[in-house]
N, C-alpha and C positions, 0 to 999 in steps of 0.2 A: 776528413772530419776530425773536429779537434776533440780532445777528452778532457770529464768538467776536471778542474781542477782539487784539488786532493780536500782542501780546506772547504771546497763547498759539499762535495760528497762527505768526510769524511765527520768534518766540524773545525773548527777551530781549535791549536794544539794549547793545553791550557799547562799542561806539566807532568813530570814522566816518576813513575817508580817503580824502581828495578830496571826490566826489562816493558813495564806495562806504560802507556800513553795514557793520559785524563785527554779528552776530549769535548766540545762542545758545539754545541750547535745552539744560535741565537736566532730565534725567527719575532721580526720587529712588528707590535702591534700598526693595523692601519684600518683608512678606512674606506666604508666600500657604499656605494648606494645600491640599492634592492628596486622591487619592481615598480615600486609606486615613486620612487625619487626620494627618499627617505634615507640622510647619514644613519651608516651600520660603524660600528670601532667593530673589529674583529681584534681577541687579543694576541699580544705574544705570550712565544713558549722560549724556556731553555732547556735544551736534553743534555745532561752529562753521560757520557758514555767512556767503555774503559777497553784498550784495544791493544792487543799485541800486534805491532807492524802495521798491515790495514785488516785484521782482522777483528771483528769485536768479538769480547769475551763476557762484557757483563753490558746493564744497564739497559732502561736509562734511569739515572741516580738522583737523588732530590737538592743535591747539595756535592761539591768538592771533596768534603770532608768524607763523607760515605764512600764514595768513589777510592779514593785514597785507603781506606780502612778495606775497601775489598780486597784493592790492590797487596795489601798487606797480607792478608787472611791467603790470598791464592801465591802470592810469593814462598809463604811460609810452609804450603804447601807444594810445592816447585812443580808448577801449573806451565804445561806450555801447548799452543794450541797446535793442533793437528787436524791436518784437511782431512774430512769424511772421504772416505771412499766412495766410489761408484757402483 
């Protein structure tokens, strides 16, 4: 069986600082008919997320630039993610 790929799990890689990834995930408005046969738009989202490796460490962010200013903020802090124990 094959495994999803990285960008559909993951998000799309938008741009890295430091050691940390911006990430995103785009999911496209559409549309859908209901019970009675009546057009629905459901809309779309964008999540920015901030991920060390495939780990996430923050988010999700309203905007690039927040994202980035985390990235900043936990750098500065010399932040690195460690797997929780069992």
């Amino acid at each position: 069986m094959a495994s999803t790929p990285k960008s559909i799990k993951l998000g799309s890689y938008v741009r890295k600082v430091g050691y940390f990834d911006i990430r995103q995930k785009i999911t496209q408005p559409r549309k859908k008919r209901n019970h009675k046969g009546e057009i629905e738009i459901i809309g779309g989202s964008v999540e920015i997320n901030l991920f060390h490796g495939k780990n996430k460490v923050g988010g999700p962010y309203k905007s690039h630039m927040d994202a980035e200013t985390e990235a900043n903020v936990l750098l500065d802090k010399k932040f690195k993610y460690t797997k929780p124990k069992k």
